[in-house]
N, C-alpha and C positions, 0 to 999 in steps of 0.2 A: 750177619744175622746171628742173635744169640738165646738160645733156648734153654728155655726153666725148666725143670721140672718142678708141683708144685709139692712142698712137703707137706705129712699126714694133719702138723701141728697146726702150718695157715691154713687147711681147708677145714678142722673143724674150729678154727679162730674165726672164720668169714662165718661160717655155718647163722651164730645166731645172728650178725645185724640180714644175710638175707629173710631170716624167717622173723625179724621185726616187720623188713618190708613187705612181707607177704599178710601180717599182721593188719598193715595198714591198708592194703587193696580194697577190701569192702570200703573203710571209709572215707578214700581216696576219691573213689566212683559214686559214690552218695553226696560228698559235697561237692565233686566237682558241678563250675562254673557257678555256686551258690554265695549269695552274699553273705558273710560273717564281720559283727560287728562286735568290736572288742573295747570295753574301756580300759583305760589305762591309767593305773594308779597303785594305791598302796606303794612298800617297799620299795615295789618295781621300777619307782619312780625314779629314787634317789638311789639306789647302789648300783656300781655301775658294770658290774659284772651281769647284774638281771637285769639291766636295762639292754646291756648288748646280747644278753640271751633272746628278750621281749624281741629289740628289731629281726633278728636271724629268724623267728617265730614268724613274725607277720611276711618276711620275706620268701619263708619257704613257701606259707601258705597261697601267696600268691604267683610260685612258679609252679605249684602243683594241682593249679587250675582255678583254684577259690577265689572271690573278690576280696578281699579285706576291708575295715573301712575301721579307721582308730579313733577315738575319742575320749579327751581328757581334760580332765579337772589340773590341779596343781596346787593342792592345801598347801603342804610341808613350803614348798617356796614360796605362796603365798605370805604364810604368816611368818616365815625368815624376813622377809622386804616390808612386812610391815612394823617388827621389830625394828630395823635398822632404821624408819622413819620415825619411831615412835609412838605410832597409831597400835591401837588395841586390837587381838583377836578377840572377837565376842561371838559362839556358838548358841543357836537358840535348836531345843529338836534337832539337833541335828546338821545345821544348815548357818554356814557364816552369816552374821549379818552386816550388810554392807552398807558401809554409807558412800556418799558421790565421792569421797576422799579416799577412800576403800577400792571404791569400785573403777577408780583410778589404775589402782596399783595391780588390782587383776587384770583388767586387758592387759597392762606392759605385760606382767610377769608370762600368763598363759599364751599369749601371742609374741611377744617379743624371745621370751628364754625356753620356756617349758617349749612350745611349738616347734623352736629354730631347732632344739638343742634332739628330738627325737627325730625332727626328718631329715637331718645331718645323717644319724645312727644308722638310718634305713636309706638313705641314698651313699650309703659307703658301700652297697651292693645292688648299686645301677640306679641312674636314672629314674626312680621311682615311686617319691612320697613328695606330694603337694600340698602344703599345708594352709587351711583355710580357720575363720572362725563362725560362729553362726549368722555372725551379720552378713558376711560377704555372700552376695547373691540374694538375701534374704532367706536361708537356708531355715535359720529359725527365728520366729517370731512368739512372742513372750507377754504373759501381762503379773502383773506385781503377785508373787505369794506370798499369801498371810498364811504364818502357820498357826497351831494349836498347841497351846502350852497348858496345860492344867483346868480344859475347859475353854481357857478364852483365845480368841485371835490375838495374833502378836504379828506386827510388823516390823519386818528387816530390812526394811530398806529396799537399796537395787536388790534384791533377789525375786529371779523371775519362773514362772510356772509355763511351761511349752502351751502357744495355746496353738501355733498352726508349722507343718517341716513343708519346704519345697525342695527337694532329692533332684531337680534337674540336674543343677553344675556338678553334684556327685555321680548321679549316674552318666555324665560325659566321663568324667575322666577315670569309673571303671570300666566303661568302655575301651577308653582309651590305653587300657590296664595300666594306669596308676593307680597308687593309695592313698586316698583321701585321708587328711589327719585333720581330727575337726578340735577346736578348745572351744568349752560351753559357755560362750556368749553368747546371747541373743539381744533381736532389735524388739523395742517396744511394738506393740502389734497396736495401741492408742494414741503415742506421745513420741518425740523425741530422744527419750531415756533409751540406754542400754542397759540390759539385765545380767546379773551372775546369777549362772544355771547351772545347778546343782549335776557334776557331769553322768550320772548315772542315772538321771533324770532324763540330761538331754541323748544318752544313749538309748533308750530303750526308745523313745520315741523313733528317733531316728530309725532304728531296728524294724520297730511298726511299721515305719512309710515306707521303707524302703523293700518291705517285704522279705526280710532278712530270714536264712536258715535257723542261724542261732547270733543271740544274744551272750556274751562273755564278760565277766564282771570278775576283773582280776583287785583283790582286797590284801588284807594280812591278814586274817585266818582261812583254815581249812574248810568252811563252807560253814553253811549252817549246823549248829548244834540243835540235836534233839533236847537236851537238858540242861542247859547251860544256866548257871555256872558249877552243876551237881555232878556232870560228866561231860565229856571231851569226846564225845559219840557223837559222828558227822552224818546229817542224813544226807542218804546216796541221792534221792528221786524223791518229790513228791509234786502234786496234783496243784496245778493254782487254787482249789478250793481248797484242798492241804492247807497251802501257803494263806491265803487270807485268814483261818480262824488263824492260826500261829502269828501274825502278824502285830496284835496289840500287847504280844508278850514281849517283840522284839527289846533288843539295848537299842536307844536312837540312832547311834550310829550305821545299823545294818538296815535301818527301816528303809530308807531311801533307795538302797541295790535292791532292796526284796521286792519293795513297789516298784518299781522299773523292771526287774523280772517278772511279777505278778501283770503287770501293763505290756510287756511285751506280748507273753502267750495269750495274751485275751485277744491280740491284736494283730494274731495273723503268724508270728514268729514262735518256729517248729519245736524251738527247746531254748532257754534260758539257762544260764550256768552260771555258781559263783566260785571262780579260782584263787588258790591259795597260789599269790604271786612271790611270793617268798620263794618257791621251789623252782627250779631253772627249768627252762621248755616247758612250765604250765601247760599251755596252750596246745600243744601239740603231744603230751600228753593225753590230754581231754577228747581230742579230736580222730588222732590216729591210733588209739589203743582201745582194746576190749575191755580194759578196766582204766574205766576213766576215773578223775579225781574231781575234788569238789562237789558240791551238790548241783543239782540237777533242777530247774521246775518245766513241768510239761504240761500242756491245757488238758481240760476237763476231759473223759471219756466222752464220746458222743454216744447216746443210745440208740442200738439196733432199733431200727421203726419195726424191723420182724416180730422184734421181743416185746414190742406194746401189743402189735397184732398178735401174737399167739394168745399172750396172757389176757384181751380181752374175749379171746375166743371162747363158744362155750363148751364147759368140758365134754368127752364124749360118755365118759363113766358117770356123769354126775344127772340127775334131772330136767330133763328135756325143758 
């Protein structure tokens, strides 16, 4: 038997990670057993040091009681492999446009590499991440979006607009505490077609149906800016009604995460986030600290029915 004494140096070296962990208890017990639903994108995508931060992330979150549920797009190697074929990237609002030759190369890319290559990441620490895509099971079902470009409708192709989620086969297998890892296909909810689904599109729905705590939307900036591009001031919190008047000022590329956060909170889901994936543990940053990062959107106040009742009440000082 051999006994330590411990010196003054490592007990106040341990000192601050226990008072992180105590940091973390409130939110530990608040989300535990709660479903959180994270897209996965930007940077986070492609470097591979935040890419094995993101898995160690979703894998904490899921032995610390939380359901996890990932979902992702895959631009950057989308338009690499479309390159190599010689097919064009064409962006309209926002949003690839895809033609059936296009929309080819997405399934491979988002099912075949992006899918394989992150539930790899997160089954290097168990048994854990099952990777689906929106057809499989009929998870999501889709009809053609037309966007708006200067007033008029423009159509893009296979790109599809969520029009109905069925969360069965996902909630089997967070039952089962796996982590479902979804890429944003969907089946035509009319026709025969498969649709490319804008994946923070198909995240927030998901989010919706599945009656999600929180909504996470990992990008390459720091969340929304209040003044952009006159100042680099990130708003912490604001209101879905916030968010919608702010919404026709967006750059088109943020429109799509704000709508999807804006459509979460309307839709049941307790808080919406947008993370700056650039920064390592994002997520659990946001999650288990007092000062989380990123912006925030939360649904509307609901009003006290007291505060209608009082204020119609008649005054007692005023004329009978």
């Amino acid at each position: 038997m051999s006994i330590r004494k411990p010196s003054t140096a490592r007990k106040h070296n341990a000192l601050p990670k226990a008072q992180i962990l105590i940091e973390a208890l409130p939110w530990l017990t608040r989300h535990h057993g709660r479903t959180v639903v994270i897209k996965f994108g930007g940077n986070a995508m492609v470097d591979e040091e935040l890419k094995a931060a993101f898995a160690q992330d979703v894998v904490f979150l899921r032995h610390a009681g939380l359901r996890p549920v990932v979902v992702h797009g895959g631009g950057p190697q989308i338009s690499k492999q479309l390159d190599r074929l010689g097919l064009e990237s064409e962006f309209r609002a926002g949003l690839r446009v895809t033609t059936p030759e296009t929309m080819d190369v997405v399934r491979m890319v988002l099912a075949g590499q992006v899918q394989r290559e992150l539930v790899n990441l997160l089954n290097q620490h168990g048994p854990l991440a099952v990777g689906m895509t929106g057809e499989d099971a009929h998870i999501m079902a889709a009809t053609k979006h037309l966007a708006e470009v200067d007033g008029e409708e423009v159509d893009l192709g296979r790109v599809g607009r969520i029009s109905s989620v069925e969360t069965g086969a996902i909630e089997a297998l967070l039952d089962d505490g796996r982590i479902p890892v979804i890429s944003s296909i969907a089946r035509s909810a009319d026709d025969d077609h498969v649709y490319n689904v804008n994946a923070d599109t198909a995240a927030a729905a998901l989010a919706a149906s599945l009656g999600a705590e929180t909504l996470m939307v990992l990008t390459d900036v720091e969340g929304l800016y209040a003044d952009w591009p006159n100042s680099d001031d990130v708003i912490s919190e604001l209101t879905a009604a916030e968010l919608e008047k702010l919404l026709p000022e967006l750059a088109s590329g943020m429109v799509p995460k704000m709508e999807g956060c804006l459509h979460a909170v309307r839709n049941g889901v307790h808080t919406a986030r947008v993370l700056d994936g650039r920064v390592p543990h994002s997520i659990l940053l946001e999650i288990f600290t007092d000062e989380g990062i990123g912006t925030m959107v939360v649904p509307d106040a609901v009003p006290d029915p007291r505060d209608a009742h009082q204020s119609a009440a008649p005054n007692a000082e005023g004329p009978a």
